[in-house]
C-alpha positions, 0 to 999 in steps of 0.5 A: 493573734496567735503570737499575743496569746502565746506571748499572754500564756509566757507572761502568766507562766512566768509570774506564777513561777515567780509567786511560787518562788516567793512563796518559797521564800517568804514563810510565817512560822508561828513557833518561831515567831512566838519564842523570838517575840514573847517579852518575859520568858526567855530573854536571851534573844540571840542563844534562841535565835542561834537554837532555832536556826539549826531546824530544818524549816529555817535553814530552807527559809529566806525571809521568816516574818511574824506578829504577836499581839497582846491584849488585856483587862486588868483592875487594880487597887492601891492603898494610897491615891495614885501609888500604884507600884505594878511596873507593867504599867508606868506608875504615873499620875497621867495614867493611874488616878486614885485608888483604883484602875481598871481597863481594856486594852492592847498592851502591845504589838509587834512585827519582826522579820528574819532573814538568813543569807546563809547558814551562818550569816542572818538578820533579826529586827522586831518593831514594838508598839506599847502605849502602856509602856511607853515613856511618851508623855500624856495618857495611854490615847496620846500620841506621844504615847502612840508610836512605834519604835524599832525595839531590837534589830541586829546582824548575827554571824555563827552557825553553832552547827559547824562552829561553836562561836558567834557574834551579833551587832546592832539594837539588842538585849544585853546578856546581863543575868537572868532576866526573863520570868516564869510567869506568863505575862508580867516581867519580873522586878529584876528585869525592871531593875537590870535588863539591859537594852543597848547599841553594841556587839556580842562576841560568845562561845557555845560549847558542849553545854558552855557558854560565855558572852562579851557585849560591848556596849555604846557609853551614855545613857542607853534605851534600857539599864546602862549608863556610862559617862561619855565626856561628862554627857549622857551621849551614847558616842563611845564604846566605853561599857561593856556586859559579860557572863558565862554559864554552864547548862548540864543535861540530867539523864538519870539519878543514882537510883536510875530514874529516868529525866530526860530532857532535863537540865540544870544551868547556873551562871554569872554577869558582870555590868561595867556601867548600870543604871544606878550612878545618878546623883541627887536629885535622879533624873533617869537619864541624866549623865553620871559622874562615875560608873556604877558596876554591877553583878549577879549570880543565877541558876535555872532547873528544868526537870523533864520539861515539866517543872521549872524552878529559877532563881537569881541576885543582883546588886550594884558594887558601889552606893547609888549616889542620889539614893541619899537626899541631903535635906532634912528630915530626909538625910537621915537615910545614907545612900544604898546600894541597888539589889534585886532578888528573884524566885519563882516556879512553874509546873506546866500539864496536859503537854501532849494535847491540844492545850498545854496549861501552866501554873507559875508563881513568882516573888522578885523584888527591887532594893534601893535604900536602908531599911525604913526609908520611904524609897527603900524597896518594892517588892512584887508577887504573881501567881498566874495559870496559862494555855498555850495552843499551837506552841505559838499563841496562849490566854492567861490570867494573873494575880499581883501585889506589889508592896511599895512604890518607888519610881526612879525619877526623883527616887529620893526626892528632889522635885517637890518640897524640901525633905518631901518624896514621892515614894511611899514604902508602905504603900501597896497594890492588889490587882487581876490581869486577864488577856491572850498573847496571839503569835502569827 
């Protein structure tokens, strides 16, 4: 009897040891998971990730796991039945009918697990779930729109403690621009019209404020923004495209006349997209296979001053004409093929930082050009003013106001699938709305 009661009393001290171990090994850090898991702001995921490993409480982790959770009320309304142009929902006549929408609803879910072998060998995946978003077909309860679906997942080497290069490889963002936004909840157009999400690998270079990016990209037709042609298919099974940018970041200290901004920074840069989305032929069909690449560049610069006032602003645009932005029949071939641009510009004043709520005020105007002036696809613009809280660095309830003037979706962008000379973008067309939700990071 004895022996099984000191048998019983090794077997419960062994399992405790190993609970504490686990637990030892598997955290929650709420801030981490807010800054690798919000979906507009900082989209450079892997620069982030590479900040955020040099902290001490995710250098003594194994396995970090997170979930965010965004839920929403929005009403809109549009000036013309079933042309809602406001791109953080699909414009579509499955989800969207007549003039006016309203809704409660979960936006999106997602789940992400990191895990660090070491200081410098790491894995980062991120599971999405957006029926609001979703490419399924159906309405929002449809389960073609109901799916879950790994949104990013990569191996990332580099530890720019010791080292100032790194590289990535896997499911990832590509390092095109500036695409994230100052608002709190809403992308901004330029994101629509050039964030890029792809199978590749990243090789970069951060050094003393410097960095510089290559991604190699799979050709075909990507998940998001790129598109090279592979053998005359859209199939993604040759490294046949690639990304690069650079950008410098210096750190303000203080000005001629000795004010004092620390902890601020001004950083300007420069992308290059060998193959963008923008190559299709008439009539676009957005993930067919192009017949010629179609090369893309931007320009951007970003201003923190003393972490209180953000200003941002950037330009892209396509080097060639968009082929299939040009419809041969009458009366719409009066319009010439057009290259694609996006503008971007937006500002944000953020008070109260050292209190139990940090607030933020934003506004933002970013915009989608895709044809000459006066032709029904020729662009879409778009405007937020939004004020946020932020508690706990990790979790934030918002409320914005939008407009969109124009409605240009890009399948059939020019026509193609309706009546001869017929399209279903209308530039004059417009949208008013109001969003209100919370973003909840664990």
């Amino acid at each position: 009897m004895k022996k099984l009661i000191y048998l019983l009393i090794g077997i419960s001290t062994s399992i405790s040891a190993q609970e504490s171990k686990a637990e030892n090994l598997i955290k929650i850090q709420s801030s981490f998971s807010y800054k690798m898991l919000e979906p507009n702001q900082d989209l450079r995921k892997i620069n982030v990730l590479l900040a955020e490993k040099q902290r001490p409480e995710l250098a003594s982790s194994k396995l970090i796991i997170g979930t965010s959770l965004i839920s929403i009320f929005d009403y809109q309304i549009s000036s013309i039945d079933s042309k809602f142009g406001y791109l953080m929902r699909h414009p579509t006549s499955n989800n969207q009918i007549g003039t006016e929408v309203s809704e409660l609803v979960v936006h999106s879910f997602q789940a992400s697990v990191y895990g660090q072998v070491n200081n410098w060998l790491s894995a980062y995946s991120e599971i999405l779930y957006n029926p609001e978003q979703s490419f399924g077909q159906g309405t929002i309860t449809g389960l073609n729109r109901n799916q879950l679906q790994l949104r990013k997942a990569y191996i990332l080497i580099g530890d720019l403690k010791n080292r100032p290069f790194y590289m990535a490889v896997g499911k990832m963002d590509s390092p095109f621009g500036q695409m994230g936004s100052v608002s709190p909840f809403t992308n901004s157009t330029m994101w629509h019209a050039f964030g890029g999400l792809a199978y590749g690998g990243q090789f970069g270079v951060n050094y003393k404020g410097l960095n510089a990016v290559v991604m190699a990209v799979q050709g075909g037709a990507q998940f998001r923004g790129l598109n090279t042609a592979v053998a005359g298919t859209n199939v993604p099974s040759r490294i046949n495209n690639f990304v690069g940018d650079i950008n410098y970041t210096y750190k303000i200290s203080k000005t001629e006349d000795n004010t004092n901004l620390k902890n601020s920074t001004v950083k300007i840069g420069a992308s290059y997209m060998h193959g963008s989305a923008y190559c299709h032929e008439f009539p676009v069909v957005h993930f067919d296979p192009c017949r010629e690449n179609n090369p893309a560049i931007t320009a951007y610069a970003h201003l923190n001053l003393k972490e209180k006032i953000i200003l941002k602003g950037g330009y892209a645009v396509t080097l060639n004409v968009w082929p299939g932005t040009h419809n041969p029949t009458p009366p719409l071939d009066v319009w010439e093929a057009s290259k694609v641009s996006s503008f971007d510009i937006g500002g944000k004043y953020l008070f109260n930082q050292k209190k139990n709520i940090q607030y933020a005020i934003s506004g933002e105007f970013s915009n989608f050009i895709a044809g000459p002036e006066g032709s029904p696809w020729e662009r879409q613009n778009q405007y937020i003013l939004g004020f946020s809280g932020m508690f706990k660095a990790s979790s934030k309830l918002f409320v914005e106001l939008f407009r969109t003037d124009g409605y240009v979706p890009l399948n059939f962008i020019s026509g193609g699938n309706m009546g001869p000379g017929e399209t279903h973008s209308v530039r004059n067309a417009y949208s008013n709305g109001i969003v209100i939700g919370g973003m909840i990071t664990l």
